[in-house]
C-alpha positions as a Markdown table, in Angstrom:
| # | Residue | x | y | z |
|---|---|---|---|---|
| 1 | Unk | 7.5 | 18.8 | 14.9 |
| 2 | Unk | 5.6 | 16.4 | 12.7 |
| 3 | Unk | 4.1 | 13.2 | 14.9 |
| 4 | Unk | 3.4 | 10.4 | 12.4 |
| 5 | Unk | 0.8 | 7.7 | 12.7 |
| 6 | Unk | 1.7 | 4.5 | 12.9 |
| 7 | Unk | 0.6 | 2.4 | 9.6 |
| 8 | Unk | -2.9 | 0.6 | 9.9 |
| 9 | Unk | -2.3 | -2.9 | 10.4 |
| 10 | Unk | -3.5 | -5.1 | 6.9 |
| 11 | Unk | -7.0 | -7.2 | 7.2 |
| 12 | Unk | -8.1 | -9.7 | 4.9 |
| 13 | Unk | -10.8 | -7.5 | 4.2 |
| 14 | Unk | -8.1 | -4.8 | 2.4 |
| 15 | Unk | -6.0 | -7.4 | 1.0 |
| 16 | Unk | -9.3 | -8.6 | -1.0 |
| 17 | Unk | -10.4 | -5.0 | -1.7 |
| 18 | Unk | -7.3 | -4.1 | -3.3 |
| 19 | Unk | -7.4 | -7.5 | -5.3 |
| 20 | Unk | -10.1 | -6.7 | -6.9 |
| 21 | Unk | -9.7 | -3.2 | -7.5 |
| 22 | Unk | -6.5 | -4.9 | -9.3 |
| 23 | Unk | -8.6 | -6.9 | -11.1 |
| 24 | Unk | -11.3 | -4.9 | -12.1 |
| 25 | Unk | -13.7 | -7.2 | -10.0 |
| 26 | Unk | -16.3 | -6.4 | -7.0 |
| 27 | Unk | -14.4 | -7.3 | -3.9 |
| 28 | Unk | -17.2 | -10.1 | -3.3 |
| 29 | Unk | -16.2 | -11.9 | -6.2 |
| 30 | Unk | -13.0 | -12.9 | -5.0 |
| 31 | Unk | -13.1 | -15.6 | -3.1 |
| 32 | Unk | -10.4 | -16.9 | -0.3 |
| 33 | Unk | -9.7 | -19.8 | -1.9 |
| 34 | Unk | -9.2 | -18.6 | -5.7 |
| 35 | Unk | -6.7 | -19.1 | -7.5 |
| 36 | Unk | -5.6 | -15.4 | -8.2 |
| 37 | Unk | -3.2 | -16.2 | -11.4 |
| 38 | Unk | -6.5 | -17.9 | -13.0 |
| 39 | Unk | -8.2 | -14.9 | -12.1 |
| 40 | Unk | -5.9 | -12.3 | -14.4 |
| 41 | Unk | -3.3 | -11.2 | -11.4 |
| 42 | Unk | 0.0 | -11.3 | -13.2 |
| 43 | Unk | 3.5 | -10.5 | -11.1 |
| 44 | Unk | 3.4 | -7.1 | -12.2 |
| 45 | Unk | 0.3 | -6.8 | -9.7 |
| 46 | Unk | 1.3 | -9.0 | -7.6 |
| 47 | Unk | 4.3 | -6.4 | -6.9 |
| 48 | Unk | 2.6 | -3.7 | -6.6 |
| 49 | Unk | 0.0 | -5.0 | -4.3 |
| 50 | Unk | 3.5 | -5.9 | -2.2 |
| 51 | Unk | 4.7 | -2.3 | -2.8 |
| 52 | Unk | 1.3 | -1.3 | -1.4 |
| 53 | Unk | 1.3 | -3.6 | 1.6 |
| 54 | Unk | 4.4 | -3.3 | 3.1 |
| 55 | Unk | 3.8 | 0.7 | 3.7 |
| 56 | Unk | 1.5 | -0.8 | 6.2 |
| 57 | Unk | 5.2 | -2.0 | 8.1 |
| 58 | Unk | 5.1 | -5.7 | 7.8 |
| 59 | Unk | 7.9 | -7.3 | 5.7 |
| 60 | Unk | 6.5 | -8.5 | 2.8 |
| 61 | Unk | 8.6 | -9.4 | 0.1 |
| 62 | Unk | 7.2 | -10.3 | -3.4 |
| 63 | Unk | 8.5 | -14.4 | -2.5 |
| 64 | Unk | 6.3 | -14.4 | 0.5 |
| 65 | Unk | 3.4 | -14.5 | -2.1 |
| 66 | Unk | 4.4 | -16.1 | -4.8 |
| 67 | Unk | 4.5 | -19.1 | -2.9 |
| 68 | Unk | 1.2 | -18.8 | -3.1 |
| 69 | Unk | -1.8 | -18.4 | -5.5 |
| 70 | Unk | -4.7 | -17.4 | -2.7 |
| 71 | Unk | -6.0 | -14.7 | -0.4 |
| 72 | Unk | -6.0 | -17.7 | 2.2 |
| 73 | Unk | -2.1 | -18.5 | 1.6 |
| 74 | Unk | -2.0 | -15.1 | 1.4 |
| 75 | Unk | -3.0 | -14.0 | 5.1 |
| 76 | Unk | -1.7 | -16.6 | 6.1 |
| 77 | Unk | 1.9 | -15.6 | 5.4 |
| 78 | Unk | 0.5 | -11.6 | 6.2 |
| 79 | Unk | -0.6 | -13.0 | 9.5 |
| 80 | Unk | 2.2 | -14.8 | 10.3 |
| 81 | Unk | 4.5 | -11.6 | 9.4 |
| 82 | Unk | 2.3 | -9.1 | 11.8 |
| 83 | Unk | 2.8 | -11.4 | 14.3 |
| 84 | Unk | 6.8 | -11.3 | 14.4 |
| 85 | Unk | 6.3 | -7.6 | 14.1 |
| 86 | Unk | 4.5 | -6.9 | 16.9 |
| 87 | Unk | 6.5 | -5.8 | 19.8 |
| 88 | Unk | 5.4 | -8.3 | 22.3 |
């Protein structure tokens, strides 16, 4: 019998770490408030990094972030779906 962990819930702090490693850049060069499309992060990343997230059991869907163009809008929508998630 195989007992699995649950997922580690995302932080800002991994979302920006696996921006970067996207990108190519040190994690400290991404700010919260860039714009990540002027930055090099096409849709092809963009849905990856989703791929990537939503192991982590949250709902993200690729239109949650392409709404957006920041790490802030970003976490904010992350945030937001974590919250619903949790079994209050």
């Amino acid at each position: 019998m195989s007992l699995e962990t649950p997922p580690a819930a995302l932080d800002l702090a991994q979302m920006r770490a696996d921006v970067a490693g996207m990108l190519g850049e040190d994690p400290a060069a991404i700010g919260v408030e860039d714009n990540l499309i002027d930055l090099g992060l096409d849709s092809m990343r963009v849905l990856g990094l989703v791929l990537a997230w939503s192991r982590t059991g949250i709902a993200l869907e690729f239109s949650h972030l392409a709404e957006h163009a920041t790490l802030a809008g970003w976490w904010s929508v992350v945030q937001r779906l974590q919250a619903s998630a949790d079994p209050a």
